[in-house]
C-alpha positions as CSV (number, residue, x, y, z in Angstrom):
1,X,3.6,-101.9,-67.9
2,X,1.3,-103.0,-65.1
3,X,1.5,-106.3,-63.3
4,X,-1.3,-108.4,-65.5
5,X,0.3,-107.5,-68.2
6,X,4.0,-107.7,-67.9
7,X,3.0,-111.2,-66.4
8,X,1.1,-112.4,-69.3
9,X,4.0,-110.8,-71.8
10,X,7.0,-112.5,-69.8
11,X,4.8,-115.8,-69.4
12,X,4.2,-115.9,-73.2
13,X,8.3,-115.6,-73.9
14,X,9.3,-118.1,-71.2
15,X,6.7,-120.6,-72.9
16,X,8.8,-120.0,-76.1
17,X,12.0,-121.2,-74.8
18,X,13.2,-124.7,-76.0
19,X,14.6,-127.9,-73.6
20,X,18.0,-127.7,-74.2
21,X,18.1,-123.5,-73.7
22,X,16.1,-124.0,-70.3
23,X,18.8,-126.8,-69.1
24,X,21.9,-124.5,-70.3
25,X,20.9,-121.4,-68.6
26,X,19.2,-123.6,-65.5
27,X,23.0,-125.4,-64.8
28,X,24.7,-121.9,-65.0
29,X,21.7,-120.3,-62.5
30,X,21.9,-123.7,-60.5
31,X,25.5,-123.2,-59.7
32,X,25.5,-119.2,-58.8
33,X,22.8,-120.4,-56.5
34,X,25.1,-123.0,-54.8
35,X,27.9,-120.4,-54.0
36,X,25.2,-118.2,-52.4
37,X,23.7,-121.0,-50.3
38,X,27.1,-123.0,-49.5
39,X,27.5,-122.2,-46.0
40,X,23.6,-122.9,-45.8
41,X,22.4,-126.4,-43.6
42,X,18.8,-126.5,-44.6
43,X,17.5,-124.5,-48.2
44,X,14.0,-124.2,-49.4
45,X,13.3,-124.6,-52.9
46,X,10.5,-125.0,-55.3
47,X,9.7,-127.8,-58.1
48,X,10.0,-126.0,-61.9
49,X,6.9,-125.9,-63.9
50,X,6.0,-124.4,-67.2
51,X,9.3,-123.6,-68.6
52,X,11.1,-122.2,-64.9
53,X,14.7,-122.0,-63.9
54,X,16.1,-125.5,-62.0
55,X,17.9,-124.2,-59.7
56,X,17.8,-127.5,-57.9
57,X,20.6,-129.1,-60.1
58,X,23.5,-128.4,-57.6
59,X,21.2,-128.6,-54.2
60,X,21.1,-131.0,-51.8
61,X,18.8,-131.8,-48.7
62,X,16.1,-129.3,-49.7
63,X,12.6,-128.7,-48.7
64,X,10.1,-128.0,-51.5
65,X,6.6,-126.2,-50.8
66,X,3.6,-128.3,-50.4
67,X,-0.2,-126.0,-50.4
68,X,-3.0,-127.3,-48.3
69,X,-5.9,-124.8,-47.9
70,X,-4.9,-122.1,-49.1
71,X,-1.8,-121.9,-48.0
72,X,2.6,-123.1,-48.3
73,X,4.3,-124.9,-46.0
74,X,7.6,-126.0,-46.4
75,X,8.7,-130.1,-46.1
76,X,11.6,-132.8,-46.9
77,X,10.2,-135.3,-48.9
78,X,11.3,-139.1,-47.8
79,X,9.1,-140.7,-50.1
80,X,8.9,-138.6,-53.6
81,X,6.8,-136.4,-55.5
82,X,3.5,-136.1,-56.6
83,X,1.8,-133.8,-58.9
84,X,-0.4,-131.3,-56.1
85,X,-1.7,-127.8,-56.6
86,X,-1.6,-126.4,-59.9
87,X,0.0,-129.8,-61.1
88,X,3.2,-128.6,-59.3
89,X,5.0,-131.7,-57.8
90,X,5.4,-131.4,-54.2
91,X,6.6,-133.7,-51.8
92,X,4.1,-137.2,-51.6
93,X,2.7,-138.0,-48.6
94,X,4.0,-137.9,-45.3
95,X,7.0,-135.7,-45.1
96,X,9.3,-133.9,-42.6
97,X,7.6,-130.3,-42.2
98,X,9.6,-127.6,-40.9
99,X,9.0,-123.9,-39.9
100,X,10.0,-120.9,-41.5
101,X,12.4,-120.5,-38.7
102,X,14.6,-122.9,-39.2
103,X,15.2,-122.5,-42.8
104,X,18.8,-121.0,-43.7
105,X,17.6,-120.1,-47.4
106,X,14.9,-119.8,-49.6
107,X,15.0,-120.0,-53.7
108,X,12.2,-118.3,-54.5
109,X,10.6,-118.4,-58.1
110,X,8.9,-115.5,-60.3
111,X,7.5,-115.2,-63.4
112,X,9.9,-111.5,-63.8
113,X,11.8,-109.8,-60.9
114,X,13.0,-106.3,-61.1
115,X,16.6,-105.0,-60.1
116,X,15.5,-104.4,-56.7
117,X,14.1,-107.8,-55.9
118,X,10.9,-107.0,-56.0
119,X,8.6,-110.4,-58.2
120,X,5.8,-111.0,-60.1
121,X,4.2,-114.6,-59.5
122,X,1.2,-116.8,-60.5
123,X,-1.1,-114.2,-58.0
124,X,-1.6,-116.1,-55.5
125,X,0.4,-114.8,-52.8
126,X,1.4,-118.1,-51.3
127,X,5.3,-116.8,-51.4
128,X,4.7,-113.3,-50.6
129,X,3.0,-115.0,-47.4
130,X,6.0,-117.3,-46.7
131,X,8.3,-114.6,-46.7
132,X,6.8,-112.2,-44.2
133,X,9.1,-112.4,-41.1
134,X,10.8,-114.6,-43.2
135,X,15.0,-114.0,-41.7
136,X,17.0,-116.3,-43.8
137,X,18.7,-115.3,-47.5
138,X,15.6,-114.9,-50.0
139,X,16.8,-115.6,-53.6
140,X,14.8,-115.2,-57.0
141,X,15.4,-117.0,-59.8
142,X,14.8,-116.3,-63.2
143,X,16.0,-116.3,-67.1
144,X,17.8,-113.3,-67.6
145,X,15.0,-112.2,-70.3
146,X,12.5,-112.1,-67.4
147,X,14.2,-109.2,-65.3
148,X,13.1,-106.0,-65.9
149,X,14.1,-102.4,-64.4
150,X,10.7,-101.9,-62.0
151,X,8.3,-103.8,-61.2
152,X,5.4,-102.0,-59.2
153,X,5.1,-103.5,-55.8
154,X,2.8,-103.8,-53.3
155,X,2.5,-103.1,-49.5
156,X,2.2,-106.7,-48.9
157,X,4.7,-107.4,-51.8
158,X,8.4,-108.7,-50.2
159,X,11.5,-108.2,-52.4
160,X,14.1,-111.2,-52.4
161,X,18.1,-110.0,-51.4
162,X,19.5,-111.8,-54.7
163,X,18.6,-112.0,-58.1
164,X,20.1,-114.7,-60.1
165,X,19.7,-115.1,-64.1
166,X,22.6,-116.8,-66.1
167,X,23.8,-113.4,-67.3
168,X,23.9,-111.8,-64.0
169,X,24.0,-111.8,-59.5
170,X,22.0,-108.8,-58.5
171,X,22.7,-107.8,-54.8
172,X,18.9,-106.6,-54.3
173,X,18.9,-105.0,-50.5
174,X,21.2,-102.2,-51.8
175,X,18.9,-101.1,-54.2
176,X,15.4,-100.4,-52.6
């Protein structure tokens, strides 16, 4: 199934899913992404929106994206959220920015993901953009109902090393 598709199908069974199931599964996920990120000082995350994993439940100190102009940067936000692009929260006003560099790990997350860590998003490309040169420990989050065997990538596509559902850890770098 191609990319449009596949995105629309797996968006349409997320949107299904009730409160409670998305908390259950989202504390299980939450904690398999704690073990991978323990030894971890500084962890990028992202806000859930329309139904997503939380993998956020068991994280502390972590820097959430925030889009200006077409593009993701990652801060720490002193001062709360507020609802930005999209109506995704991101960090409210003045917050502490930091690079790419100096970011242990990333929790990155998808609409589906296939076995080899490759993702489908919203389309816009703002994590596939992140990511490039990115050297820390990319991990993909998603209900186990939203990982699939292949998803067809692109050249400028980049493939997370972990997939993480509440059924499963999938160890992504040995399989591309």
């Amino acid at each position: 199934m191609d990319k449009v598709n596949l995105r629309a199908k797996l968006k349409n069974e997320r949107s299904a899913l009730n409160k409670k199931y998305i908390l259950n599964k989202s504390l299980i996920i939450s904690k398999k992404v704690q073990n991978i990120v323990k030894k971890q000082n500084k962890i990028a995350s992202y806000s859930p929106f329309n139904n997503e994993v939380n993998p956020n439940l068991y994280l502390d100190f972590i820097y959430f994206p925030k889009v200006k102009k077409n593009s993701m940067y990652m801060c720490l936000s002193t001062n709360g959220f507020i609802k930005g692009f999209k109506n995704i929260k991101e960090p409210f006003g003045i917050c502490r920015k930091t690079t790419k560099k100096e970011i242990n790990a990333i929790v990155v997350p998808g609409i589906a993901f296939d076995k080899r860590g490759y993702r489908i998003g919203y389309g816009k490309g703002f994590y596939d953009k992140f990511l490039k040169e990115f050297k820390g420990i990319k991990i993909g989050v998603a209900f186990d109902c939203c990982i699939t065997e292949k998803i067809d990538n692109e050249k400028h596509d980049v493939a997370v090393d972990y997939v993480v559902s509440e059924k499963r850890s999938i160890i992504c770098k040995l399989r591309r």
